[in-house]
N, C-alpha and C positions, 0 to 999 in steps of 0.2 A: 975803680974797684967797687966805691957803691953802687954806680950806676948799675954792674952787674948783679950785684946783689938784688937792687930794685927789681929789676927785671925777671930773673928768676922767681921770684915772690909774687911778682904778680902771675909769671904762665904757673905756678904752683895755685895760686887763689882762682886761674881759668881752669885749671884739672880740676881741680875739688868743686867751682861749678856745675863744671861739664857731667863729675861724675854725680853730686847729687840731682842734676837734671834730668841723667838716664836712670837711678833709682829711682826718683817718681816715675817717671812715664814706665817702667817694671813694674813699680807696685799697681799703676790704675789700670794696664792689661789687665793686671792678675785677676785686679780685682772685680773688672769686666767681665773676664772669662767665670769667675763664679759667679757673678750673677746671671751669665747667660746662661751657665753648667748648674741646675739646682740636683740636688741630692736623687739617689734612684729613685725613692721611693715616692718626691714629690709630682715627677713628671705627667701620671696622671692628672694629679690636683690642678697642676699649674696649667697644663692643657686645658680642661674643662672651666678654669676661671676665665681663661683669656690675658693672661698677663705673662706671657713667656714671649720673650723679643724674637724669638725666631720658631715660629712655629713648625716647620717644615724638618728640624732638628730632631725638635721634641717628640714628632710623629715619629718620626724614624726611632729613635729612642723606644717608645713605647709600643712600636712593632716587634723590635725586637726582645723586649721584656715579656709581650704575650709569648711570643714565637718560643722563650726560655722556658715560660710557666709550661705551655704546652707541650712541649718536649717532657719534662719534667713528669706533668702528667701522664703522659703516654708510658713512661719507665714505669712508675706505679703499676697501673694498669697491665701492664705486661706481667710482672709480678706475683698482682694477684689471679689472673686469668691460669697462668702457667701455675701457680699453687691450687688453683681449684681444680683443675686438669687432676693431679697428683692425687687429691683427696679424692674424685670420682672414681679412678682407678683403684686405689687401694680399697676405699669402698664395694667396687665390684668384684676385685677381687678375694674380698670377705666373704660376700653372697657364694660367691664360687664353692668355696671351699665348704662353706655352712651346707651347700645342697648336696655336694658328693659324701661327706658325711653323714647326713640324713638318708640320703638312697643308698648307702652300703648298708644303714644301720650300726654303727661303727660310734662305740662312745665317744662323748665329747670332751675327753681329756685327753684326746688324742691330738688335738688342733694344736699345742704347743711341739709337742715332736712334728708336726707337719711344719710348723714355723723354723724350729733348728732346722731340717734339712732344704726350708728354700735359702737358708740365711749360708748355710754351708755351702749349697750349690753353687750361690749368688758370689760369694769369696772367689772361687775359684775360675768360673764364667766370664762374670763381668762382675770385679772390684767396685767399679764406680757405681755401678745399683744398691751393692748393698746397704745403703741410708732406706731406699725404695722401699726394698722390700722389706727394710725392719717397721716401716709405715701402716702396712696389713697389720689389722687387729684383729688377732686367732684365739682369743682365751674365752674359758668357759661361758661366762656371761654372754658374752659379747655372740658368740657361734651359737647360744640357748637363743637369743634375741633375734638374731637371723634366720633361723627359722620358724621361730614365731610369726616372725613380719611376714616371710613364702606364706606359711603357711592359713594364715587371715589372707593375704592376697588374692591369692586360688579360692579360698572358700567364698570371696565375694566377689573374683569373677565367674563362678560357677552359681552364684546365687543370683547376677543379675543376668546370665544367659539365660536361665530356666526359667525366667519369665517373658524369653520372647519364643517358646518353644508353644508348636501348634498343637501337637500330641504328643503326650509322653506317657511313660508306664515307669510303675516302681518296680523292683523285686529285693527282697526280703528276706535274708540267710542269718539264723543264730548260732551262736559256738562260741565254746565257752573257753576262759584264757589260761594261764598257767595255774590261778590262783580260785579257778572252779565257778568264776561269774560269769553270769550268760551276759554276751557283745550282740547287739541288734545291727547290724550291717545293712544300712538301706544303699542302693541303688539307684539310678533313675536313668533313663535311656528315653531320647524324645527326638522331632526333627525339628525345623524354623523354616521359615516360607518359603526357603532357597534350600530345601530338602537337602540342610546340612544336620547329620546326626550325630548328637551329642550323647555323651556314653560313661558317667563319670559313680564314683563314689559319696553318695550326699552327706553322709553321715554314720557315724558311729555310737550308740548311745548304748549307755550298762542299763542291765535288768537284774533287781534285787532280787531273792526268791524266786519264786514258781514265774516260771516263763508260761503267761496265758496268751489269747487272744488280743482278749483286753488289753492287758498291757502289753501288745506289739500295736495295738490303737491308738492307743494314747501315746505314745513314741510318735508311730506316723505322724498324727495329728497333730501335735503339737508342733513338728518340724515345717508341718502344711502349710501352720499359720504364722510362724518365724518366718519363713519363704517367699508369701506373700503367693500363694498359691491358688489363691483362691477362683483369680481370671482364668487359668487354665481349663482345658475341657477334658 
Protein backbone atom coordinates (compact mmCIF):
# COMPACT_ATOMS: atom_id res chain seq x y z
CA UNK A 1 0.00 0.00 0.00
CA UNK A 2 2.99 2.56 0.49
CA UNK A 3 4.55 1.42 -2.28
CA UNK A 4 1.32 2.70 -4.16
CA UNK A 5 1.35 5.65 -2.50
CA UNK A 6 5.08 6.31 -3.43
CA UNK A 7 4.29 5.89 -6.72
CA UNK A 8 1.58 7.90 -7.26
CA UNK A 9 3.37 10.93 -5.69
CA UNK A 10 6.04 10.71 -7.53
CA UNK A 11 3.87 10.60 -11.33
CA UNK A 12 2.02 13.62 -9.34
CA UNK A 13 5.72 15.44 -8.79
CA UNK A 14 6.25 14.37 -12.92
CA UNK A 15 2.78 16.26 -13.78
CA UNK A 16 3.64 19.21 -11.91
CA UNK A 17 7.16 19.07 -13.70
CA UNK A 18 5.91 18.31 -16.84
CA UNK A 19 3.36 21.10 -16.36
CA UNK A 20 5.71 23.92 -14.99
CA UNK A 21 7.97 22.84 -17.93
CA UNK A 22 5.36 23.62 -20.65
CA UNK A 23 4.37 27.11 -18.68
CA UNK A 24 7.96 28.24 -19.34
CA UNK A 25 8.40 27.29 -22.84
CA UNK A 26 4.45 29.24 -23.03
CA UNK A 27 5.78 32.14 -21.23
CA UNK A 28 9.29 32.41 -23.53
CA UNK A 29 7.11 31.96 -27.02
CA UNK A 30 5.04 34.74 -25.80
CA UNK A 31 7.50 36.39 -24.87
CA UNK A 32 9.37 35.92 -28.16
CA UNK A 33 6.63 36.77 -30.10
CA UNK A 34 6.48 40.31 -28.47
CA UNK A 35 9.54 41.01 -28.96
CA UNK A 36 9.51 40.08 -32.43
CA UNK A 37 5.64 41.88 -32.65
CA UNK A 38 6.72 45.56 -31.43
CA UNK A 39 3.77 48.01 -31.02
CA UNK A 40 2.18 49.80 -34.32
CA UNK A 41 3.48 52.63 -34.01
CA UNK A 42 7.19 51.59 -33.38
CA UNK A 43 7.64 49.62 -36.69
CA UNK A 44 8.79 52.55 -38.63
CA UNK A 45 11.35 53.31 -35.80
CA UNK A 46 12.39 49.74 -35.53
CA UNK A 47 12.78 49.37 -39.34
CA UNK A 48 15.07 52.29 -39.91
CA UNK A 49 17.22 51.39 -36.66
CA UNK A 50 17.92 47.99 -37.93
CA UNK A 51 17.08 45.97 -34.90
CA UNK A 52 13.84 44.02 -35.79
CA UNK A 53 14.71 40.27 -36.20
CA UNK A 54 12.64 39.83 -39.03
CA UNK A 55 12.83 42.34 -41.37
CA UNK A 56 10.74 41.12 -44.14
CA UNK A 57 7.48 41.15 -41.49
CA UNK A 58 8.15 44.55 -40.40
CA UNK A 59 8.13 45.74 -44.19
CA UNK A 60 4.99 44.15 -44.73
CA UNK A 61 3.72 45.73 -41.75
CA UNK A 62 4.53 49.05 -42.72
CA UNK A 63 3.28 48.65 -46.25
CA UNK A 64 0.37 48.11 -44.87
CA UNK A 65 0.09 51.08 -42.34
CA UNK A 66 1.06 53.42 -45.47
CA UNK A 67 -1.51 51.52 -47.65
CA UNK A 68 -4.14 52.53 -44.18
CA UNK A 69 -2.85 56.18 -43.98
CA UNK A 70 -3.54 56.46 -47.61
CA UNK A 71 -6.66 55.13 -47.80
CA UNK A 72 -7.54 57.34 -45.12
CA UNK A 73 -6.24 60.20 -47.05
CA UNK A 74 -7.92 59.65 -50.11
CA UNK A 75 -11.51 59.64 -47.85
CA UNK A 76 -10.41 63.11 -46.72
CA UNK A 77 -9.88 64.25 -49.69
CA UNK A 78 -12.82 63.04 -51.33
CA UNK A 79 -14.71 64.97 -48.68
CA UNK A 80 -13.40 68.00 -49.24
CA UNK A 81 -13.32 67.92 -53.14
CA UNK A 82 -17.05 66.85 -53.07
CA UNK A 83 -17.74 69.91 -50.33
CA UNK A 84 -16.14 72.42 -52.57
CA UNK A 85 -18.02 71.13 -55.60
CA UNK A 86 -21.27 72.27 -53.39
CA UNK A 87 -19.83 75.63 -52.36
CA UNK A 88 -19.05 76.46 -56.37
CA UNK A 89 -22.58 75.62 -57.15
CA UNK A 90 -24.43 77.22 -54.73
CA UNK A 91 -21.97 80.12 -55.27
CA UNK A 92 -22.99 80.21 -58.97
CA UNK A 93 -26.05 79.81 -58.43
CA UNK A 94 -26.17 83.08 -56.34
CA UNK A 95 -24.60 84.91 -59.34
CA UNK A 96 -27.54 83.52 -61.29
CA UNK A 97 -30.09 84.70 -59.42
CA UNK A 98 -28.20 88.30 -58.61
CA UNK A 99 -28.11 88.92 -62.64
CA UNK A 100 -31.76 87.96 -63.42
CA UNK A 101 -32.70 90.35 -60.68
CA UNK A 102 -30.57 93.10 -61.94
CA UNK A 103 -31.82 92.63 -65.60
CA UNK A 104 -35.62 92.72 -64.66
CA UNK A 105 -34.75 95.61 -62.49
CA UNK A 106 -36.68 93.91 -59.84
CA UNK A 107 -35.89 94.85 -56.03
CA UNK A 108 -33.80 93.14 -54.06
CA UNK A 109 -35.89 91.96 -51.35
CA UNK A 110 -37.33 90.02 -53.50
CA UNK A 111 -34.44 87.21 -53.39
CA UNK A 112 -35.81 85.77 -50.17
CA UNK A 113 -39.38 84.89 -51.64
CA UNK A 114 -37.29 83.56 -54.56
CA UNK A 115 -35.46 81.35 -51.79
CA UNK A 116 -38.97 80.07 -50.29
CA UNK A 117 -40.25 79.02 -53.62
CA UNK A 118 -36.94 77.01 -54.70
CA UNK A 119 -36.94 75.43 -50.99
CA UNK A 120 -40.86 74.61 -51.69
CA UNK A 121 -40.30 73.35 -54.96
CA UNK A 122 -37.08 71.43 -53.88
CA UNK A 123 -39.66 69.54 -50.89
CA UNK A 124 -41.74 68.33 -53.16
CA UNK A 125 -39.25 67.44 -56.53
CA UNK A 126 -36.47 66.08 -54.90
CA UNK A 127 -36.68 65.90 -50.82
CA UNK A 128 -33.16 64.97 -50.59
CA UNK A 129 -31.91 68.43 -52.30
CA UNK A 130 -33.48 70.41 -50.04
CA UNK A 131 -30.15 70.92 -47.58
CA UNK A 132 -28.77 72.01 -51.32
CA UNK A 133 -30.63 74.36 -51.98
CA UNK A 134 -31.05 75.96 -48.53
CA UNK A 135 -26.96 76.40 -49.25
CA UNK A 136 -27.70 79.43 -51.91
CA UNK A 137 -27.34 82.57 -50.25
CA UNK A 138 -30.25 84.93 -51.53
CA UNK A 139 -30.42 87.83 -48.88
CA UNK A 140 -30.20 91.48 -49.39
CA UNK A 141 -26.46 91.95 -48.72
CA UNK A 142 -25.41 89.16 -50.18
CA UNK A 143 -27.50 89.68 -54.06
CA UNK A 144 -26.26 93.99 -53.39
CA UNK A 145 -22.60 92.29 -53.34
CA UNK A 146 -23.14 90.17 -56.43
CA UNK A 147 -23.80 92.62 -58.43
CA UNK A 148 -21.46 94.80 -57.41
CA UNK A 149 -18.78 92.13 -58.13
CA UNK A 150 -20.88 91.67 -62.34
CA UNK A 151 -20.75 94.64 -62.23
CA UNK A 152 -16.72 95.94 -61.65
CA UNK A 153 -16.14 92.85 -63.62
CA UNK A 154 -17.64 94.12 -67.00
CA UNK A 155 -16.33 97.51 -66.30
CA UNK A 156 -12.83 96.22 -66.27
CA UNK A 157 -13.30 93.84 -68.85
CA UNK A 158 -14.62 96.56 -71.05
CA UNK A 159 -11.76 98.79 -69.82
CA UNK A 160 -9.12 96.51 -70.83
CA UNK A 161 -10.63 95.64 -74.34
CA UNK A 162 -10.74 99.49 -75.23
CA UNK A 163 -7.29 99.53 -75.05
CA UNK A 164 -6.64 97.14 -77.71
CA UNK A 165 -9.15 98.85 -80.07
CA UNK A 166 -7.46 100.47 -83.31
CA UNK A 167 -10.22 103.12 -83.84
CA UNK A 168 -12.85 104.05 -81.91
CA UNK A 169 -15.42 106.94 -81.48
CA UNK A 170 -17.48 108.22 -78.50
CA UNK A 171 -21.07 109.39 -78.67
CA UNK A 172 -22.55 111.53 -76.09
CA UNK A 173 -26.51 111.63 -74.98
CA UNK A 174 -27.82 113.69 -71.81
CA UNK A 175 -31.18 113.34 -69.89
CA UNK A 176 -32.17 113.90 -67.10
CA UNK A 177 -33.51 111.37 -64.16
CA UNK A 178 -36.66 111.32 -62.24
CA UNK A 179 -35.29 113.73 -59.70
CA UNK A 180 -34.44 116.62 -62.63
CA UNK A 181 -30.27 115.83 -62.68
CA UNK A 182 -28.67 115.87 -66.03
CA UNK A 183 -27.05 111.90 -66.60
CA UNK A 184 -23.94 112.14 -69.09
CA UNK A 185 -24.28 108.80 -70.95
CA UNK A 186 -21.00 108.06 -72.92
CA UNK A 187 -20.67 105.57 -75.36
CA UNK A 188 -17.76 104.23 -77.25
CA UNK A 189 -17.92 101.86 -80.37
CA UNK A 190 -14.43 100.82 -81.96
CA UNK A 191 -12.86 97.82 -83.89
CA UNK A 192 -9.32 95.53 -82.88
CA UNK A 193 -7.05 94.26 -85.55
CA UNK A 194 -9.24 91.35 -86.22
CA UNK A 195 -12.04 93.78 -87.23
CA UNK A 196 -14.08 92.68 -84.17
CA UNK A 197 -16.38 95.62 -83.24
CA UNK A 198 -16.93 96.51 -79.91
CA UNK A 199 -20.18 98.56 -78.98
CA UNK A 200 -20.70 99.03 -75.17
CA UNK A 201 -21.83 101.78 -72.61
CA UNK A 202 -18.59 103.39 -70.85
CA UNK A 203 -19.99 105.38 -68.53
CA UNK A 204 -22.49 107.19 -66.64
CA UNK A 205 -21.52 110.27 -64.92
CA UNK A 206 -24.11 113.26 -63.15
CA UNK A 207 -23.84 116.96 -64.07
CA UNK A 208 -24.75 119.36 -61.44
CA UNK A 209 -26.31 122.64 -62.79
CA UNK A 210 -26.10 124.04 -66.14
CA UNK A 211 -25.18 121.23 -68.58
CA UNK A 212 -22.30 123.15 -70.69
CA UNK A 213 -19.78 122.07 -73.10
CA UNK A 214 -17.30 122.43 -70.73
CA UNK A 215 -18.52 120.31 -68.46
CA UNK A 216 -19.41 117.42 -71.00
CA UNK A 217 -15.28 117.94 -71.45
CA UNK A 218 -14.27 117.42 -68.39
CA UNK A 219 -16.59 114.33 -67.91
CA UNK A 220 -14.93 113.01 -71.29
CA UNK A 221 -11.71 113.82 -70.27
CA UNK A 222 -11.37 112.77 -67.14
CA UNK A 223 -12.85 109.12 -68.10
CA UNK A 224 -9.93 109.47 -71.18
CA UNK A 225 -7.43 109.54 -68.60
CA UNK A 226 -9.03 106.89 -65.98
CA UNK A 227 -9.05 104.56 -69.21
CA UNK A 228 -5.79 104.94 -70.12
CA UNK A 229 -6.68 106.16 -73.32
CA UNK A 230 -4.29 108.02 -74.26
CA UNK A 231 -2.39 105.30 -77.02
CA UNK A 232 -5.42 105.20 -78.90
CA UNK A 233 -5.93 107.27 -82.15
Amino acid sequence: MEIFQSIEKIFDRIDQTLGNIIQRIMDKDQDKEERMEPPEETWIQTLESGQHTNPNKCKRKRKDKILKLKNGLTTQQNAFVKQKQVNISSLRASFQVAKLISRTGRPFVEEEFVKECLLSVAKEMCPEKTDLFSTVSLSGPTITRRIEEMGDNLHQHLQNSSKNLCYFSLALDTSNDVRDSAQLLIFIRGTNDYFEVTEELAALKSIKGRTTGEDIFKKVHKLWMIWSWTGLN
